[in-house]
Each structure stands twice: as structure tokens, then as C-alpha cells.
C-alpha positions in Angstrom: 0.0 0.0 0.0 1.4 3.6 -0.8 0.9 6.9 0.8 -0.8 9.9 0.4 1.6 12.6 1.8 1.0 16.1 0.1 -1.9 18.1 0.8 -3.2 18.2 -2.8 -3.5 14.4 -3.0 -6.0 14.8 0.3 -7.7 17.5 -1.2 -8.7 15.5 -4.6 -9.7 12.4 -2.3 -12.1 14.4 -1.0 -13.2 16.9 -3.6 -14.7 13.4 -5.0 -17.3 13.7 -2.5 -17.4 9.8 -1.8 -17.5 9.0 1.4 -19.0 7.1 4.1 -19.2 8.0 7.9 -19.0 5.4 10.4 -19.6 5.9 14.4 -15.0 4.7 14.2 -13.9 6.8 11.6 -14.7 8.6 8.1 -13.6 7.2 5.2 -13.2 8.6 1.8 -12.3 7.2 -1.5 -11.5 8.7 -5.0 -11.0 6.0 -8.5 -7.5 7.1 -10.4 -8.3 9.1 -13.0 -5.9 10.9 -15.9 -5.4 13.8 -13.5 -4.5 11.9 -9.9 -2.8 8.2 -9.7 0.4 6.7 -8.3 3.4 6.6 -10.4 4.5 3.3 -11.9 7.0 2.5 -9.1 4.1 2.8 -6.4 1.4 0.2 -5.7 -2.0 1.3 -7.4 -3.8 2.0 -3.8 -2.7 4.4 -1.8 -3.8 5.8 1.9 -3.8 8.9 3.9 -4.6 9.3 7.6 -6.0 12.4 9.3 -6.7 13.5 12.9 -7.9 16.8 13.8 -7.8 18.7 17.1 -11.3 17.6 17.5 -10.7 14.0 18.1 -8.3 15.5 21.4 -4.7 16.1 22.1 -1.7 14.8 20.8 -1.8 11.7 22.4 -5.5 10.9 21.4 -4.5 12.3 17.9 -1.7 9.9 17.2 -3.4 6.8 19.0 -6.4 7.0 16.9 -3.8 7.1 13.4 -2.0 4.1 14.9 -5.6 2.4 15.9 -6.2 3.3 12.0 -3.3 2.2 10.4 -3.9 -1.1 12.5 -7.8 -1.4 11.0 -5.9 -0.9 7.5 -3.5 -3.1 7.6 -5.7 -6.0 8.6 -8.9 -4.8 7.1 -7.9 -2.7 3.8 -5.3 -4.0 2.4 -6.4 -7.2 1.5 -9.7 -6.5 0.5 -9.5 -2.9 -1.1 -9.9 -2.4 -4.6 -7.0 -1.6 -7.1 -6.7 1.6 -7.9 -8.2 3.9 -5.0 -6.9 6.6 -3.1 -8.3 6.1 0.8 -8.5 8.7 3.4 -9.4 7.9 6.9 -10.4 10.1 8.9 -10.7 9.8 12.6 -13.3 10.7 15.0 -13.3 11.3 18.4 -14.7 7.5 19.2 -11.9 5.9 17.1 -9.5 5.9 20.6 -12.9 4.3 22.7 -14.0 2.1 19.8 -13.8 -1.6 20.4 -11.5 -3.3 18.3 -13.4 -5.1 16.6 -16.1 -2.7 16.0 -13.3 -0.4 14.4 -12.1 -2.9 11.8 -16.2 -3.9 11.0 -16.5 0.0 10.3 -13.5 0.0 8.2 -15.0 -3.3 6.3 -18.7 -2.0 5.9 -17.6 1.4 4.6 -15.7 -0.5 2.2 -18.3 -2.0 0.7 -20.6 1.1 1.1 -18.6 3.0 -1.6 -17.7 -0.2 -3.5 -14.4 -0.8 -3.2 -14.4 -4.0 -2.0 -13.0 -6.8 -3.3 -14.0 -10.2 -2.4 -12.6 -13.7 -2.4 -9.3 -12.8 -1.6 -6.8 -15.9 -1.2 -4.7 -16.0 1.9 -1.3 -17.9 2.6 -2.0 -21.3 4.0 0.2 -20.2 7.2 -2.8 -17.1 7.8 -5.6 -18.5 6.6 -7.8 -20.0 9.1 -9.1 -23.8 9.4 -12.3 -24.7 7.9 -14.9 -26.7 9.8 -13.2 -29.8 7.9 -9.6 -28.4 9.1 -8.6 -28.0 5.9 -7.2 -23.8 5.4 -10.1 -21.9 3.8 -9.4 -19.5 0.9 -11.7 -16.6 2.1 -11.2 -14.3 5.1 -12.8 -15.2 7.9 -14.9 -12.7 10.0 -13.7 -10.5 12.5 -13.4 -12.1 15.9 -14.5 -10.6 19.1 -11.6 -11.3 20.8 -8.5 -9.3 18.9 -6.3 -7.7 20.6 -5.8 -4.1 20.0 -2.7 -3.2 18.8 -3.1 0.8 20.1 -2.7 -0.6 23.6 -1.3 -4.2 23.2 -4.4 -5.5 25.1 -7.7 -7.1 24.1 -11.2 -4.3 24.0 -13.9 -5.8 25.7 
């Protein structure tokens, strides 16, 4: 996954007015066009985070972009579309969100602005057993009990 860094590249994201707000975070999305994409070195979905003074102070700020990168990583990269730019946006209930609540916000505004992609084959060493025990292909759904990687301990 790349990064969006520069200010322009946020602003386009969200001069595409697609979006969808969640009670754990806002995300927006904006299809490559002529005008905005990666260069060929850079992978074709990219990512920016944002935090504003209204989620809280410093600490609050950069928790809630370390909960998010988190969600993405586990959530977003293997099932976002190629050829997005993503900006997440955080709210001031991404710090007090249950973990797993965060990531299913993640996932269902994923699919709300259809970039999701489905079916997405996992390694044999990730992929969880089947009710036959054999490794299944698709990702299984969240669990309840994940530990947060913010605070290194599980959410109730």
C-alpha cells in the first residue's frame, strides 16, 4: 500500500465527495483518474490518515492514526480495490472504539462505496481452518476477541 503525503492528494480524495461515515472513523475514497494516480513504481492503492484537534490532544490524535493504520493493515489492504486513493479520517470514538467494532466500520464502509474486493486468497500459514480443518481461501470474519494493537491488550 502507498501513501498519500501532500496536501493536494488529500484535497482530490475528497473533492470526489465519496464517502462514508461510520460511528469509528470517516472514510473517503477517490477512483485514479488521468489527472491523480500513483506513479508506476508505487502500488495502485494508496492511503492517507488524518486526525484533527477535534478528536483531542496529541496523544489521542496519534493513538487513533495508529488504531487506523492497524484497521488498515488487517482490514484494507487485503480487500480494497486496485486503484483507489483512501483517506481515513478519525473521530473522536476511534480511541474508545472496540476493536473489533473499528475494523467492521472499516470493512462496511468499504463496501458502502464499493471498493471492496472479495474472495481474496490467503497464505495457507494465515488463513484460518475450515470446519473440515482443511485452510479456507476466504477471510474469515472478525473475531470478538482481537487484541488491540493501540494498547497491546484485548477491547472488551
Amino acid at each position: 500500500m502507498g501513501r498519500l503525503t501532500r496536501r493536494p492528494q488529500f484535497l482530490a480524495v475528497a473533492g470526489a465527495r465519496r464517502k462514508w461515515a461510520a460511528p469509528g472513523l470517516i472514510l473517503q475514497a477517490r477512483a485514479h483518474d488521468e489527472r491523480q494516480h500513483p506513479r508506476p513504481d508505487e502500488p495502485s492503492v494508496r492511503v492517507g490518515f488524518t486526525a484533527s484537534k477535534k478528536v483531542g490532544g496529541a496523544v489521542e490524535r496519534n493513538r487513533a492514526r495508529r488504531r487506523l493504520r492497524a484497521a488498515v493493515a488487517e482490514v484494507l489492504a487485503p480487500h480494497a480495490a486496485a486503484g483507489y486513493d483512501f483517506v481515513l479520517v478519525a473521530r473522536g470514538e476511534t480511541v474508545r472504539r472496540p476493536w473489533p467494532d473499528l475494523k467492521n466500520d472499516l470493512a462496511t464502509a468499504l463496501k458502502r462505496l464499493k471498493a471492496w474486493r472479495d474472495g481474496v486468497a490467503m497464505s495457507a500459514a494465515t488463513a484460518p481452518p475450515a470446519a473440515d480443518g482443511r485452510p479456507d481461501t476466504v477471510s474469515a470474519p472478525l473475531a470478538d476477541t482481537e487484541a488491540d494493537p493501540a494498547t497491546g491488550g484485548d477491547r472488551p
